[in-house]
LUMRO-911643 format. One record per residue (C-alpha): residue number from 1; chain; x, y, z. Coordinates in steps of 0.2 Angstrom, whole numbers, always signed. Each point is the difference from the previous one (the first is absolute). Layout:
N
DOTI  rofi  rodo   east  north     up
DOTI   NUM     A      X      Y      Z
...
//
This chain:
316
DOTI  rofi  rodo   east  north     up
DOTI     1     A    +40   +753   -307
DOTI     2     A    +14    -13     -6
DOTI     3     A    +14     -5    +11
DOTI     4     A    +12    -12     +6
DOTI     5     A     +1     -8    +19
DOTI     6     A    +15     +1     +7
DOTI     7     A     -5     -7    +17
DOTI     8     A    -11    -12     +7
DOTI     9     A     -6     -4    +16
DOTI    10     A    -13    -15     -1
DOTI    11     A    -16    +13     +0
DOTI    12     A     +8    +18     -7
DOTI    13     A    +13     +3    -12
DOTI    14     A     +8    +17     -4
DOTI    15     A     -3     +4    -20
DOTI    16     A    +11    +16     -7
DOTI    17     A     -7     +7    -16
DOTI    18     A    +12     +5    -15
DOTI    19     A     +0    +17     +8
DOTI    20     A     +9     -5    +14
DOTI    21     A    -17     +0    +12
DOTI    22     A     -2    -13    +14
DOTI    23     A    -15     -8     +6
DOTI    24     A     -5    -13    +10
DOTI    25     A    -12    -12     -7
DOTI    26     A    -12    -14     +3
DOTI    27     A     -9    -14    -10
DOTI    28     A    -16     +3     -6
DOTI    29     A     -9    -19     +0
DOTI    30     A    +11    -14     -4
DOTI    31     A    +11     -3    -14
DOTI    32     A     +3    -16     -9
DOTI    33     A    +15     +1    -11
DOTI    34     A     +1    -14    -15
DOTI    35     A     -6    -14    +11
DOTI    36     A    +16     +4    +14
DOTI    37     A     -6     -4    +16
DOTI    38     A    +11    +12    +10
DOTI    39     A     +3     +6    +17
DOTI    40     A     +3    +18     -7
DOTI    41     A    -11     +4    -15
DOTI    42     A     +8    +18     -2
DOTI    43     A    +20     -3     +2
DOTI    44     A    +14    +14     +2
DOTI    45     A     +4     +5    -19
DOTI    46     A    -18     -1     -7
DOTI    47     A    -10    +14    -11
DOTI    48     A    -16     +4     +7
DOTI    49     A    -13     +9     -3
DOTI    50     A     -8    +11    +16
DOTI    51     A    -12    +12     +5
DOTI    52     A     -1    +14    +12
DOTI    53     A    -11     -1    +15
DOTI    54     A     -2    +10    +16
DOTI    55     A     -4     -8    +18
DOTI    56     A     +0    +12    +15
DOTI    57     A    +11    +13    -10
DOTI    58     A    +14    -14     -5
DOTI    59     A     +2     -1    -20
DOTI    60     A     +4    -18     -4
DOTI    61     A     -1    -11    -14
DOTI    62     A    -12    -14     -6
DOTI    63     A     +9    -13    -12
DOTI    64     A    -11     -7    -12
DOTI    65     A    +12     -6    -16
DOTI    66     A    +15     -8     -1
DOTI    67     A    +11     +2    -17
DOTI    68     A     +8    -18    -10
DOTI    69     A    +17     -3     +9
DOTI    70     A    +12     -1    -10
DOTI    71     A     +7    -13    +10
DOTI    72     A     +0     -5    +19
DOTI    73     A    +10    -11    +12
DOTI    74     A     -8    -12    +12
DOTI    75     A     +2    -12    +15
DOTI    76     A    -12    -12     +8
DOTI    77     A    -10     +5    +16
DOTI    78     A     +8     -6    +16
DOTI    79     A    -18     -3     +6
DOTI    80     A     -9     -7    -14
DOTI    81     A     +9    -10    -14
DOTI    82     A    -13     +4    -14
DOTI    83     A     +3    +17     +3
DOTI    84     A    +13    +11     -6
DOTI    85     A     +9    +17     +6
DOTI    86     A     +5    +13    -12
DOTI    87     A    +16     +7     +4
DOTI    88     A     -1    +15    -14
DOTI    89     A     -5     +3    -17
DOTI    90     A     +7     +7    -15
DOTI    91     A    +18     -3     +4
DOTI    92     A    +13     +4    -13
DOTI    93     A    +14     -8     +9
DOTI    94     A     +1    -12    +18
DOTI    95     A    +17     +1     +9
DOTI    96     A     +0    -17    +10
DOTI    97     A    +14     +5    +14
DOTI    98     A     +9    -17     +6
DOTI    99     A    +11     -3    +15
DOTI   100     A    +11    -16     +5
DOTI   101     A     -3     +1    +17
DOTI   102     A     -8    +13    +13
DOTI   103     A    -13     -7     -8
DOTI   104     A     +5    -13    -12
DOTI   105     A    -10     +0    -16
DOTI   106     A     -4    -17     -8
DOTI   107     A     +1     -4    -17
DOTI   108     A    -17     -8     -1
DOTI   109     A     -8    +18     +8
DOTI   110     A    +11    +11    -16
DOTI   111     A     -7    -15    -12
DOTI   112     A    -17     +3     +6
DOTI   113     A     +0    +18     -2
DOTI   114     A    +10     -2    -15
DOTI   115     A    -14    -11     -9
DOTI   116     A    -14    +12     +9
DOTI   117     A     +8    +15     -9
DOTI   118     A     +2    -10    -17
DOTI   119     A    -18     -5     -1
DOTI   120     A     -3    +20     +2
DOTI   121     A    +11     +6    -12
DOTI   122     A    +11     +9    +12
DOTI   123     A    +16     +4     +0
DOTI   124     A    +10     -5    +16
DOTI   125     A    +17     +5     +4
DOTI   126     A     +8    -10    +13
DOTI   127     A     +9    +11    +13
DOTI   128     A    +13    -10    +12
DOTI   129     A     +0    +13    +15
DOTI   130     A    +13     +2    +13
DOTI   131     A    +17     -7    -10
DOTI   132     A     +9    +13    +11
DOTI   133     A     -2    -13    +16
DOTI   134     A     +3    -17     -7
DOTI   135     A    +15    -10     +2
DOTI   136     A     +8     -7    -15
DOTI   137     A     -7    -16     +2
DOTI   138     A    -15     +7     -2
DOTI   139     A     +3    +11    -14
DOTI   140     A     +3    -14    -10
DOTI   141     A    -17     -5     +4
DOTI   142     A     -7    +17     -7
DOTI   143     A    +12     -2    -13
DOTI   144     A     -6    -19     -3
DOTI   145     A    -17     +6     -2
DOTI   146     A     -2    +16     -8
DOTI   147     A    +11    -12    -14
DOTI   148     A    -16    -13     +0
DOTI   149     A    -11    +17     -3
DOTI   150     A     +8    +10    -11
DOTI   151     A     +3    -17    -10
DOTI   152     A    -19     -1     -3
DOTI   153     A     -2    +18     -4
DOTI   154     A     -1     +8    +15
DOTI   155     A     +8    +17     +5
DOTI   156     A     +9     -3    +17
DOTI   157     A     +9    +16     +9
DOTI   158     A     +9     -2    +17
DOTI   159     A     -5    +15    +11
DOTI   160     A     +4     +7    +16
DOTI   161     A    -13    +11     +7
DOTI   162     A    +12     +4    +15
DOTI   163     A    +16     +4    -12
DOTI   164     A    -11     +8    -14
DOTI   165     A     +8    -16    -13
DOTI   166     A     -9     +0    -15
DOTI   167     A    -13    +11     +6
DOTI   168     A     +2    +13    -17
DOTI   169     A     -2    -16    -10
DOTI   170     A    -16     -4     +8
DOTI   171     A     -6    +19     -2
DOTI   172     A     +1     +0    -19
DOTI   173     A     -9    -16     -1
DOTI   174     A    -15     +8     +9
DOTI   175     A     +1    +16    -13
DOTI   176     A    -17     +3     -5
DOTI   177     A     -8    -15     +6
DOTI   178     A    -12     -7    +14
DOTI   179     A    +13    -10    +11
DOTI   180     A     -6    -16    +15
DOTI   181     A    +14     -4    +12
DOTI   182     A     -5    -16     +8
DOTI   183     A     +7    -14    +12
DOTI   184     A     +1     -7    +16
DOTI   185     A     -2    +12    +15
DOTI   186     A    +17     +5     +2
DOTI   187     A    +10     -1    -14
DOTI   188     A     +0    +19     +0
DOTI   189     A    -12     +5    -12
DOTI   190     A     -4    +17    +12
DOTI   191     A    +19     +3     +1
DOTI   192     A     +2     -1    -18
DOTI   193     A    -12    +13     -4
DOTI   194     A     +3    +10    +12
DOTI   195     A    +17     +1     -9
DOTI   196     A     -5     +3    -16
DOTI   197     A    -11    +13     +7
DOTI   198     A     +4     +5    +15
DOTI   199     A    -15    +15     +6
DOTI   200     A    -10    -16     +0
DOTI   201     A     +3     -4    +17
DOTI   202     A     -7    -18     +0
DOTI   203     A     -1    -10    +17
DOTI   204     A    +11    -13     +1
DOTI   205     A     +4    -14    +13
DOTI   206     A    +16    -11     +6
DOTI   207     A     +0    -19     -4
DOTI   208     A     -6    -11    +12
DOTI   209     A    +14    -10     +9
DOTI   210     A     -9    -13     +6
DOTI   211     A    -10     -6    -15
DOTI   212     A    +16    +10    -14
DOTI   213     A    -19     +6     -9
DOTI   214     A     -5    +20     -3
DOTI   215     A    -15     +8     +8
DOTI   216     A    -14     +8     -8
DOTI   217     A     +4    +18     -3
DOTI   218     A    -10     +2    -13
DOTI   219     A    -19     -7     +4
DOTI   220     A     -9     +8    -18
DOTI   221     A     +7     +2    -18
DOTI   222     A     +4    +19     -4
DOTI   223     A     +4     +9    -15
DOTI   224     A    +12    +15     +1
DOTI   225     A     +5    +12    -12
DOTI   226     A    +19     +1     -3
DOTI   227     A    +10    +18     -2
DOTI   228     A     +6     -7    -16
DOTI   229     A    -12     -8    -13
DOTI   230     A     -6    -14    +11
DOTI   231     A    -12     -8     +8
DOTI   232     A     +1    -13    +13
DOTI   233     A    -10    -13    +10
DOTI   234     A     +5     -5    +16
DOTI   235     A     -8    -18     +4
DOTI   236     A     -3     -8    +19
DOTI   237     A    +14    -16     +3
DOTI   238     A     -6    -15     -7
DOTI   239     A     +5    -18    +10
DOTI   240     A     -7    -11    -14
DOTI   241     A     -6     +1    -18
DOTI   242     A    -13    -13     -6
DOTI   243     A     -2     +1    -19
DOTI   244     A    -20     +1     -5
DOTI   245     A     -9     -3    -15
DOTI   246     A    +10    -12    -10
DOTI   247     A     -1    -17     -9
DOTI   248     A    +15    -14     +3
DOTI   249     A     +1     +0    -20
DOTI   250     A     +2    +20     -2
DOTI   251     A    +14     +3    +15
DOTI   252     A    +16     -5    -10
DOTI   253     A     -6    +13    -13
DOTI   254     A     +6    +16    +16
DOTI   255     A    +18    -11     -1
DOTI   256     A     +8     +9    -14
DOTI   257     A    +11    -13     +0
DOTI   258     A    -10    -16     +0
DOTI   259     A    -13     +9    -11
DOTI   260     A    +16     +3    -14
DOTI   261     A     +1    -19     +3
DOTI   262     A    -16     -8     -2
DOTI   263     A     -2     -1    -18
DOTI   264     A    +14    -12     -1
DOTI   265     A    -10    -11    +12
DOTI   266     A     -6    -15     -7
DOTI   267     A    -18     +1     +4
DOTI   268     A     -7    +20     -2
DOTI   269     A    -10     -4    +19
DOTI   270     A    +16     -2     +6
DOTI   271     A     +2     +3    +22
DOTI   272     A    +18     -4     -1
DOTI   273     A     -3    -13    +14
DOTI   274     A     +1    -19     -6
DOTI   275     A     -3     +2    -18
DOTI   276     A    +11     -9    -11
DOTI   277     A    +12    +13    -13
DOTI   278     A     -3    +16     +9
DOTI   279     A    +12    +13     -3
DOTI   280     A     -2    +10    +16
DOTI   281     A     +5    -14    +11
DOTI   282     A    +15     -3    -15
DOTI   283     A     +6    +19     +5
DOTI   284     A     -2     -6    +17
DOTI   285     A    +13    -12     +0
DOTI   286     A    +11     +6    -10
DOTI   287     A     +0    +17    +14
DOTI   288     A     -8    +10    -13
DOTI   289     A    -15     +4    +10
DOTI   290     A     +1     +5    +19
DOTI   291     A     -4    -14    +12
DOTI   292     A     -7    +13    +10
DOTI   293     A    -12     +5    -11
DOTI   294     A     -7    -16     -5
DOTI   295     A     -3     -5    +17
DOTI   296     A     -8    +18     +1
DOTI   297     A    -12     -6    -15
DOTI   298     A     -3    -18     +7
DOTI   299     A     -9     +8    +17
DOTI   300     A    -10    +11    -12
DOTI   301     A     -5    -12     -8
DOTI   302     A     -4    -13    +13
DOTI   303     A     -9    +15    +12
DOTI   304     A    +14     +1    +12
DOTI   305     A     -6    +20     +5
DOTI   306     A    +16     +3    +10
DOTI   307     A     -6     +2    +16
DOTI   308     A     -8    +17     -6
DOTI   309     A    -16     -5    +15
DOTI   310     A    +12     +6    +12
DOTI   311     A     +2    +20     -6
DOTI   312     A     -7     +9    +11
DOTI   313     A     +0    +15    -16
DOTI   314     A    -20     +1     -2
DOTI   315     A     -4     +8    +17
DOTI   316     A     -8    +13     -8
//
Protein backbone atom coordinates (compact mmCIF):
# COMPACT_ATOMS: atom_id res chain seq x y z
CA UNK A 1 0.00 0.00 0.00
CA UNK A 2 1.26 3.66 -0.97
CA UNK A 3 0.79 6.53 1.13
CA UNK A 4 1.78 9.84 2.47
CA UNK A 5 2.74 10.47 6.52
CA UNK A 6 1.03 13.11 7.75
CA UNK A 7 2.41 12.65 11.26
CA UNK A 8 5.26 11.72 13.04
CA UNK A 9 6.15 10.91 16.25
CA UNK A 10 9.94 9.76 16.57
CA UNK A 11 8.91 5.81 16.41
CA UNK A 12 5.26 5.75 14.57
CA UNK A 13 3.89 7.86 12.00
CA UNK A 14 0.25 8.05 10.83
CA UNK A 15 0.23 7.14 6.74
CA UNK A 16 -3.32 7.84 4.87
CA UNK A 17 -3.77 6.15 1.61
CA UNK A 18 -5.36 7.91 -1.41
CA UNK A 19 -8.60 6.37 -0.32
CA UNK A 20 -8.75 8.53 2.52
CA UNK A 21 -7.52 5.30 5.10
CA UNK A 22 -5.41 6.08 8.19
CA UNK A 23 -2.77 3.85 9.54
CA UNK A 24 -0.28 4.11 11.95
CA UNK A 25 3.09 2.93 10.84
CA UNK A 26 6.56 1.82 11.82
CA UNK A 27 9.94 1.47 10.15
CA UNK A 28 10.93 -1.58 8.96
CA UNK A 29 15.16 -1.77 9.38
CA UNK A 30 16.86 1.43 8.93
CA UNK A 31 16.73 3.82 6.07
CA UNK A 32 19.64 5.75 4.68
CA UNK A 33 18.40 8.43 2.27
CA UNK A 34 21.21 9.81 -0.41
CA UNK A 35 23.86 9.80 2.26
CA UNK A 36 21.50 12.30 4.69
CA UNK A 37 22.38 11.60 8.03
CA UNK A 38 19.17 12.51 9.81
CA UNK A 39 17.53 12.41 13.04
CA UNK A 40 14.14 11.56 11.21
CA UNK A 41 14.60 9.16 8.20
CA UNK A 42 10.76 9.30 7.44
CA UNK A 43 9.47 13.08 7.64
CA UNK A 44 5.80 14.47 7.69
CA UNK A 45 5.03 14.92 3.89
CA UNK A 46 6.93 11.69 2.47
CA UNK A 47 5.45 8.82 0.02
CA UNK A 48 5.85 5.44 1.43
CA UNK A 49 5.39 2.33 0.78
CA UNK A 50 3.70 -0.06 3.75
CA UNK A 51 2.40 -3.31 4.56
CA UNK A 52 -0.20 -4.67 6.63
CA UNK A 53 0.43 -6.63 9.64
CA UNK A 54 -1.52 -7.94 12.74
CA UNK A 55 -0.07 -8.01 16.52
CA UNK A 56 -2.63 -9.07 19.23
CA UNK A 57 -5.58 -8.26 16.97
CA UNK A 58 -4.15 -4.41 16.19
CA UNK A 59 -3.76 -3.83 12.23
CA UNK A 60 -0.73 -1.69 11.66
CA UNK A 61 1.67 -0.77 9.13
CA UNK A 62 5.25 -1.88 8.42
CA UNK A 63 7.24 0.91 6.27
CA UNK A 64 9.58 -0.56 4.08
CA UNK A 65 10.13 2.23 0.90
CA UNK A 66 10.28 5.66 0.84
CA UNK A 67 9.39 7.54 -2.69
CA UNK A 68 12.15 10.61 -4.36
CA UNK A 69 11.19 13.90 -2.52
CA UNK A 70 10.52 16.28 -4.51
CA UNK A 71 11.92 18.53 -2.40
CA UNK A 72 12.42 18.92 1.49
CA UNK A 73 13.26 21.60 4.10
CA UNK A 74 15.95 20.96 6.78
CA UNK A 75 17.61 22.32 10.09
CA UNK A 76 20.66 21.26 11.93
CA UNK A 77 20.16 18.83 14.95
CA UNK A 78 20.38 20.71 18.28
CA UNK A 79 22.23 17.64 19.61
CA UNK A 80 24.41 16.71 17.01
CA UNK A 81 25.92 19.24 14.49
CA UNK A 82 26.52 16.61 11.69
CA UNK A 83 23.21 15.72 11.81
CA UNK A 84 20.13 17.22 10.32
CA UNK A 85 16.25 17.37 11.13
CA UNK A 86 13.80 17.30 8.45
CA UNK A 87 11.12 19.56 9.02
CA UNK A 88 8.79 18.07 5.93
CA UNK A 89 8.96 17.03 2.49
CA UNK A 90 7.53 17.78 -0.65
CA UNK A 91 6.50 21.31 0.10
CA UNK A 92 4.89 23.27 -2.75
CA UNK A 93 4.99 26.50 -0.70
CA UNK A 94 6.64 27.70 3.04
CA UNK A 95 4.91 30.65 4.81
CA UNK A 96 7.79 32.07 7.18
CA UNK A 97 5.23 34.07 9.69
CA UNK A 98 7.55 37.08 11.22
CA UNK A 99 6.79 39.28 14.08
CA UNK A 100 8.71 42.57 15.53
CA UNK A 101 8.36 41.98 18.90
CA UNK A 102 6.39 39.38 21.07
CA UNK A 103 8.96 37.64 19.79
CA UNK A 104 11.05 39.59 17.64
CA UNK A 105 12.26 37.95 14.61
CA UNK A 106 15.89 38.72 13.36
CA UNK A 107 16.88 39.21 10.05
CA UNK A 108 19.83 36.78 10.21
CA UNK A 109 16.89 33.85 11.44
CA UNK A 110 14.45 35.01 7.91
CA UNK A 111 17.96 34.97 5.78
CA UNK A 112 18.83 31.62 7.00
CA UNK A 113 15.52 30.06 6.24
CA UNK A 114 15.37 32.03 3.39
CA UNK A 115 18.84 30.56 1.88
CA UNK A 116 17.61 27.05 3.44
CA UNK A 117 14.43 27.21 1.30
CA UNK A 118 16.34 28.52 -1.93
CA UNK A 119 18.80 25.56 -1.84
CA UNK A 120 15.48 23.32 -1.96
CA UNK A 121 13.69 24.95 -4.48
CA UNK A 122 10.87 26.09 -2.37
CA UNK A 123 8.80 28.64 -2.53
CA UNK A 124 8.64 30.84 0.70
CA UNK A 125 6.15 33.56 1.34
CA UNK A 126 7.06 35.77 4.09
CA UNK A 127 4.02 36.37 6.41
CA UNK A 128 4.47 39.60 8.87
CA UNK A 129 1.76 38.52 11.63
CA UNK A 130 -0.02 40.50 14.11
CA UNK A 131 0.04 44.25 12.17
CA UNK A 132 -3.28 44.84 14.00
CA UNK A 133 -1.09 45.45 17.36
CA UNK A 134 1.83 47.40 16.34
CA UNK A 135 2.43 51.09 16.90
CA UNK A 136 3.34 53.07 13.96
CA UNK A 137 6.76 53.21 14.91
CA UNK A 138 6.75 49.80 14.33
CA UNK A 139 4.84 49.54 11.29
CA UNK A 140 7.35 51.41 9.73
CA UNK A 141 9.57 48.74 10.72
CA UNK A 142 7.27 46.01 9.01
CA UNK A 143 6.85 48.32 6.31
CA UNK A 144 10.96 48.92 6.07
CA UNK A 145 11.34 45.25 5.75
CA UNK A 146 8.77 43.60 3.83
CA UNK A 147 10.27 46.73 1.19
CA UNK A 148 13.93 44.89 1.58
CA UNK A 149 11.88 41.42 0.61
CA UNK A 150 9.68 42.23 -1.84
CA UNK A 151 12.72 44.16 -3.50
CA UNK A 152 14.60 40.78 -3.82
CA UNK A 153 11.57 39.01 -5.10
CA UNK A 154 9.79 37.95 -2.29
CA UNK A 155 6.01 38.00 -1.72
CA UNK A 156 5.36 39.87 1.65
CA UNK A 157 1.65 40.13 3.06
CA UNK A 158 0.76 41.84 6.45
CA UNK A 159 -1.81 39.58 8.48
CA UNK A 160 -3.65 39.63 11.31
CA UNK A 161 -4.72 36.42 12.72
CA UNK A 162 -6.77 38.23 15.39
CA UNK A 163 -8.53 40.83 12.98
CA UNK A 164 -8.82 38.10 10.08
CA UNK A 165 -6.29 41.02 7.64
CA UNK A 166 -5.29 39.46 4.69
CA UNK A 167 -6.14 36.12 5.81
CA UNK A 168 -8.45 35.53 2.23
CA UNK A 169 -5.06 36.49 0.57
CA UNK A 170 -3.16 33.84 2.19
CA UNK A 171 -6.18 31.19 1.46
CA UNK A 172 -5.67 31.48 -2.21
CA UNK A 173 -2.19 31.16 -2.12
CA UNK A 174 -2.58 27.71 -0.36
CA UNK A 175 -5.15 26.60 -3.22
CA UNK A 176 -4.13 23.33 -4.28
CA UNK A 177 -0.91 23.04 -2.75
CA UNK A 178 1.03 21.48 0.36
CA UNK A 179 1.52 24.62 2.55
CA UNK A 180 4.45 24.81 5.96
CA UNK A 181 3.80 27.53 8.36
CA UNK A 182 6.93 27.93 10.30
CA UNK A 183 8.68 30.42 12.91
CA UNK A 184 9.53 31.17 16.28
CA UNK A 185 7.19 29.70 18.97
CA UNK A 186 4.78 32.46 19.18
CA UNK A 187 4.52 34.26 16.39
CA UNK A 188 1.03 32.81 15.97
CA UNK A 189 1.32 30.09 13.57
CA UNK A 190 -1.53 27.94 15.62
CA UNK A 191 -3.73 31.12 15.74
CA UNK A 192 -3.32 31.64 12.17
CA UNK A 193 -4.66 28.44 11.16
CA UNK A 194 -7.02 28.08 13.14
CA UNK A 195 -8.41 31.11 11.39
CA UNK A 196 -8.10 30.05 8.12
CA UNK A 197 -9.73 26.85 9.32
CA UNK A 198 -11.38 27.21 12.15
CA UNK A 199 -12.91 23.21 12.98
CA UNK A 200 -9.04 22.67 13.53
CA UNK A 201 -8.99 23.60 16.86
CA UNK A 202 -5.16 23.88 17.34
CA UNK A 203 -3.68 24.39 20.90
CA UNK A 204 -2.39 27.47 21.31
CA UNK A 205 -0.40 29.27 24.17
CA UNK A 206 0.17 33.11 25.50
CA UNK A 207 3.62 34.66 25.26
CA UNK A 208 5.75 34.51 27.86
CA UNK A 209 6.22 37.75 29.78
CA UNK A 210 9.36 37.18 31.34
CA UNK A 211 11.59 35.93 28.44
CA UNK A 212 8.66 38.01 25.37
CA UNK A 213 9.35 34.23 23.61
CA UNK A 214 6.20 31.62 22.52
CA UNK A 215 5.82 28.12 24.11
CA UNK A 216 5.78 25.06 22.44
CA UNK A 217 2.29 24.23 21.45
CA UNK A 218 3.04 22.27 18.74
CA UNK A 219 5.83 19.37 19.97
CA UNK A 220 5.55 17.25 16.12
CA UNK A 221 4.87 18.38 12.51
CA UNK A 222 1.26 17.55 11.35
CA UNK A 223 -0.26 17.64 8.10
CA UNK A 224 -4.00 18.58 7.85
CA UNK A 225 -6.31 18.44 5.17
CA UNK A 226 -8.16 21.84 4.44
CA UNK A 227 -12.18 22.17 3.65
CA UNK A 228 -11.01 23.92 0.57
CA UNK A 229 -8.31 22.29 -1.73
CA UNK A 230 -5.47 22.45 0.74
CA UNK A 231 -3.21 20.89 2.68
CA UNK A 232 -1.18 22.10 5.54
CA UNK A 233 1.68 21.38 7.84
CA UNK A 234 1.79 22.57 10.97
CA UNK A 235 5.72 22.75 12.34
CA UNK A 236 6.94 22.80 16.21
CA UNK A 237 8.55 26.60 17.03
CA UNK A 238 11.95 26.67 16.16
CA UNK A 239 14.48 29.21 18.48
CA UNK A 240 17.38 28.84 15.98
CA UNK A 241 18.10 27.80 12.34
CA UNK A 242 21.72 26.60 11.46
CA UNK A 243 22.23 26.15 7.69
CA UNK A 244 23.69 22.37 6.85
CA UNK A 245 25.31 21.01 3.90
CA UNK A 246 26.96 24.08 2.18
CA UNK A 247 30.22 25.29 0.79
CA UNK A 248 31.41 29.11 1.59
CA UNK A 249 31.76 29.29 -2.38
CA UNK A 250 28.15 28.09 -3.25
CA UNK A 251 26.03 30.27 -0.29
CA UNK A 252 25.89 33.69 -2.29
CA UNK A 253 24.17 31.59 -5.19
CA UNK A 254 20.53 31.32 -2.32
CA UNK A 255 21.01 35.34 -2.51
CA UNK A 256 19.08 36.17 -5.44
CA UNK A 257 20.36 39.28 -5.25
CA UNK A 258 24.25 38.86 -4.80
CA UNK A 259 23.79 35.73 -7.16
CA UNK A 260 22.39 38.43 -10.17
CA UNK A 261 25.64 40.33 -9.16
CA UNK A 262 28.35 37.97 -9.31
CA UNK A 263 29.26 37.72 -12.74
CA UNK A 264 30.16 41.41 -12.88
CA UNK A 265 32.65 40.37 -10.16
CA UNK A 266 36.12 40.56 -11.16
CA UNK A 267 37.39 37.13 -10.25
CA UNK A 268 34.27 34.26 -11.10
CA UNK A 269 35.52 32.69 -7.22
CA UNK A 270 34.37 35.86 -5.92
CA UNK A 271 33.14 35.80 -1.71
CA UNK A 272 32.45 39.29 -2.01
CA UNK A 273 34.71 39.82 1.25
CA UNK A 274 38.13 41.69 0.41
CA UNK A 275 38.54 41.10 -3.14
CA UNK A 276 39.33 43.87 -5.37
CA UNK A 277 36.32 44.96 -8.18
CA UNK A 278 33.48 43.02 -6.70
CA UNK A 279 30.27 44.25 -7.74
CA UNK A 280 28.34 42.92 -4.75
CA UNK A 281 30.13 45.04 -2.20
CA UNK A 282 29.73 47.99 -5.22
CA UNK A 283 25.72 47.47 -4.61
CA UNK A 284 26.51 47.45 -1.12
CA UNK A 285 27.66 50.86 -0.94
CA UNK A 286 25.85 52.36 -3.27
CA UNK A 287 22.55 51.01 -0.85
CA UNK A 288 21.71 48.62 -3.59
CA UNK A 289 21.90 45.60 -1.50
CA UNK A 290 20.50 45.27 2.18
CA UNK A 291 23.19 45.64 4.80
CA UNK A 292 21.26 43.25 6.60
CA UNK A 293 21.55 40.75 4.33
CA UNK A 294 25.13 40.81 3.80
CA UNK A 295 25.81 40.65 7.24
CA UNK A 296 23.37 37.67 7.08
CA UNK A 297 25.62 36.01 4.27
CA UNK A 298 29.08 36.90 6.07
CA UNK A 299 27.96 34.51 9.38
CA UNK A 300 27.06 31.88 6.80
CA UNK A 301 29.84 31.96 5.59
CA UNK A 302 32.27 32.43 8.32
CA UNK A 303 30.04 29.44 10.49
CA UNK A 304 28.45 31.77 12.76
CA UNK A 305 25.15 29.10 13.47
CA UNK A 306 23.11 31.77 15.13
CA UNK A 307 22.82 30.41 18.47
CA UNK A 308 20.65 27.51 16.92
CA UNK A 309 22.52 24.89 20.01
CA UNK A 310 20.19 26.62 22.33
CA UNK A 311 16.51 25.28 20.62
CA UNK A 312 15.29 23.32 22.57
CA UNK A 313 12.95 22.13 19.23
CA UNK A 314 14.50 18.41 18.80
CA UNK A 315 13.07 16.84 22.12
CA UNK A 316 11.39 14.30 20.11
Amino acid sequence: MTGRVYKSTGSWYTVKTQLGETYQCRIKGKFRIKGIKSTNPIAVGDIVDFELETYNNQESGVIYNIHDRSNYIVRKSVNLSKQTHIIAANIDLVFLMITINNPPTLTSFIDRFLVTAEAYSIKTVLLFNKIDAYDSDTLNEVKYLAHIYRKIGYECIGVSAVSGKNVEKVKAAMLGNVSVFSGHSGVGKSTLINTIEPSLNIKTKEISTQHSQGQHTTTFAEMFDLSFDAKIIDTPGIKGFGVVDMEKEEVGDYFPEIFKLKQDCKFNNCLHIKEPNCAVKKALDNDEIAFSRYRSYLQIIEGEDEHYRTDNWDKE
